[in-house]
N, C-alpha and C positions, 0 to 999 in steps of 0.2 A: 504493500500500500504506500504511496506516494505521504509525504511527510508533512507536505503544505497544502494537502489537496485543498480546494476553494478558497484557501486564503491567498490577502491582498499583500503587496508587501510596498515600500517606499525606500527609495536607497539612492542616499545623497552622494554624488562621484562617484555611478554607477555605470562611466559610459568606457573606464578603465579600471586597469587594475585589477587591485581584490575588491572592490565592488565591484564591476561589471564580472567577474570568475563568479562570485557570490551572485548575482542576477541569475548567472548561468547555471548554477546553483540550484536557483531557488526554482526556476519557470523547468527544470528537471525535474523539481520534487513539487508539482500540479499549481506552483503559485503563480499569481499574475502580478505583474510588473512595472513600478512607474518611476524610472530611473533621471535622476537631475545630474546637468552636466553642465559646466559653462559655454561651452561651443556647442552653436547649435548641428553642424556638421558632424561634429567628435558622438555626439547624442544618437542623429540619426541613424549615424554606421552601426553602432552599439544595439539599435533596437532591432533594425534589419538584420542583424548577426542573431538577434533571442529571439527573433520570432512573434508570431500574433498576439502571444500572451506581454506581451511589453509595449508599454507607452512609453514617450520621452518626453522630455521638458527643459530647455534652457532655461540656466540661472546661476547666477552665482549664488551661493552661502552668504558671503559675507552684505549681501543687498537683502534686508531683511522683506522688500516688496518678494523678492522669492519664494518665500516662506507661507505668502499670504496667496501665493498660485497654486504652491504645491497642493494646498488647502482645499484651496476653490477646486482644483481639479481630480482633487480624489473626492470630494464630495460630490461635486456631478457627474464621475464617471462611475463609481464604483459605491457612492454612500459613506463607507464606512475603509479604513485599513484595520489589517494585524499587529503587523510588521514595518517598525520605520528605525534604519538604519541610519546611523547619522554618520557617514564617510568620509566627504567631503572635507578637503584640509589644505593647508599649505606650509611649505616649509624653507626659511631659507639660511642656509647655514654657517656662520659666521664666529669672529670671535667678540665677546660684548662689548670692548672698547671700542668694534666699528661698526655697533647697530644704531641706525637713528631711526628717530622717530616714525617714521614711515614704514622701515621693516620690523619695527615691534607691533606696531599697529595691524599692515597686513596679516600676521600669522592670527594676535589676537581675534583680530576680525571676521576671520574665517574660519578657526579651530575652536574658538570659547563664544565669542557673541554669537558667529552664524547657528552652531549646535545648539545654544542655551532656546533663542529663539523658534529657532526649527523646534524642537523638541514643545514649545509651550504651542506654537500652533497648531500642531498634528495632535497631541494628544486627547482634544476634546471629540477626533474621529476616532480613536482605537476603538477595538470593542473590547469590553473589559476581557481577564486574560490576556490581552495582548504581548506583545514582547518588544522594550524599544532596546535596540544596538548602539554604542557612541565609541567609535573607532580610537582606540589613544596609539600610544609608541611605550615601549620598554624606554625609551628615553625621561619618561618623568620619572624612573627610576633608578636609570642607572645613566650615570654622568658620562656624554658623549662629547667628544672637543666640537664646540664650535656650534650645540644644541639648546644653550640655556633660555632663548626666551621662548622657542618652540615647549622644549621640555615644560616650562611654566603654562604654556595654555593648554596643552593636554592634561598637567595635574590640575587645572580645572577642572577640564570635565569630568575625571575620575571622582572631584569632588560633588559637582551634580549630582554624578549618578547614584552616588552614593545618600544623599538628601532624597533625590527622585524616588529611588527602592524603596523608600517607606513613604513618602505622600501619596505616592500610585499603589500602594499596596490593598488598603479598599475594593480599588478596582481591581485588583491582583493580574495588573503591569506591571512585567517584570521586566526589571532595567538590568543591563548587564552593557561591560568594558570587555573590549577585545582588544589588545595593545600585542600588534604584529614588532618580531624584532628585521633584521632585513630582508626584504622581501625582493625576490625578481621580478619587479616590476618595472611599466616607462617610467615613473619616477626617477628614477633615480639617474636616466639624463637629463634632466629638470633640475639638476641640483647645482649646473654650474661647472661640473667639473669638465675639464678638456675630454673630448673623445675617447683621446689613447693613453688617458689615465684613466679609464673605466675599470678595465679590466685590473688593472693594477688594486683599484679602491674595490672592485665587489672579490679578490682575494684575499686579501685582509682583512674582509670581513665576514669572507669564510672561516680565517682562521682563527677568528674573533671568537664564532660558535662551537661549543661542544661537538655537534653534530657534524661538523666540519663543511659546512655548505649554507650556505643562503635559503631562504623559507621559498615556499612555490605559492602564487597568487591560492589557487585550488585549496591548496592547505589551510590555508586564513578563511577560505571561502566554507570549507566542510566543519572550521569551529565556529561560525559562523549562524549554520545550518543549525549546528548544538542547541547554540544559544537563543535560537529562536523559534525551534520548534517545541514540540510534546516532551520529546525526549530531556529536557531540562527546568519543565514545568516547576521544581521546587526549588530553582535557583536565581536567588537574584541578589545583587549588590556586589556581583564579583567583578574580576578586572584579571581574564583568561591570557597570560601570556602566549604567545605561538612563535616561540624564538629560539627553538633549538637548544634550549640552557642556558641562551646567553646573558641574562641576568643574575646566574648563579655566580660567573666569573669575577 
């Protein structure tokens, strides 16, 4: 039996990555799909790749009118959601004597404002039971060079969710942290680095992992699954690492 049969699911930076693996995911296991992305191109391909069971939606996160579409568009398409993944993030990696105000803002604005608010808009659509998701990083835990004000807006949100897990409890929504450690994902040419130190930086961060390898989108996407279907119905307020041990080190 399919795991999300006729549930809805909402999944913010769902047009890559481990959101979009997690969509791919989810519309495997009978759910139906309405994934947000900033580009409306990057969106399209994303939905036409999942199939009928997926809608798409341009937006940014950090533009709270977003928030207030996602809204409108899961209540006139669908009434009601399950499932709202809060994914969507940004990250730029520095050391803090050369972050100005603009790249602390960006990350805030998209990793802690856009989630907090996403999160207070969708949840008057869950239907009780439901399951919200809030993407963080093993980074607010464990001290990466050149992470600190990223790190700070994720241990935000572990802080919401944590508040959330007992105001949604009533309606017994369960809030749960997925905090990937590095993941093969396109991110991480996004992060600035030169081409032909890629391979250089996602070795090292092999060697970084116990596991001796970098995490797979799928892998994030199937604790993902955990965390929002039946199967973890009596768990909430956690903060599930998927990093290979590497917060053990």
């Amino acid at each position: 039996m399919q795991k999300l049969s006729n549930k809805v699911a909402v999944i913010t930076g769902g047009n890559s990555g481990i959101g979009f693996a997690t969509a791919q995911r989810f519309v495997a296991e009978g759910a139906k799909v309405l994934i947000v992305g900033r580009r409306q191109d990057a969106v399209g391909a994303a939905v036409e790749a999942l199939g009928s069971a997926a809608t798409g939606l341009a937006g940014d996160v950090a533009d709270l009118g977003t928030h207030d579409r996602v809204a409108a568009l899961v209540a006139e398409r669908f009434g009601k959601a399950d499932i709202y993944m809060a994914n969507a993030g940004g990250i730029r990696i520095q050391p803090s004597l050369a972050v100005t105000p603009g790249d602390y803002d960006a990350q805030f604005l998209a990793n802690a404002r856009g989630m907090f608010f996403g999160v207070q808009k969708i949840a008057p659509l869950l239907h009780d039971g439901g399951a919200i998701l809030l993407t963080s990083s093993i980074a607010s835990r464990k001290v990466l060079d050149g992470h600190a004000v990223y790190a700070g807006s994720k241990a935000a949100i572990e802080a919401f969710a944590r508040n959330w897990a007992l105001e949604f409890k009533d309606r017994r929504i369960r809030v749960n942290v997925l905090s990937p450690g590095p993941t093969d994902t396109p991110i991480i040419g996004k992060l600035g680095i030169a081409t032909e130190a890629l391979s250089q930086v996602e070795e090292q961060a092999a060697q970084a992992i116990p596991f001796g390898r970098m995490g797979e989108a799928d892998e994030l996407a199937q604790a993902a699954l955990f965390l929002c279907s039946a199967a973890s119905e009596f768990v909430t307020g956690v903060n599930l690492a998927v990093d290979g041990g590497m917060t053990l080190t």
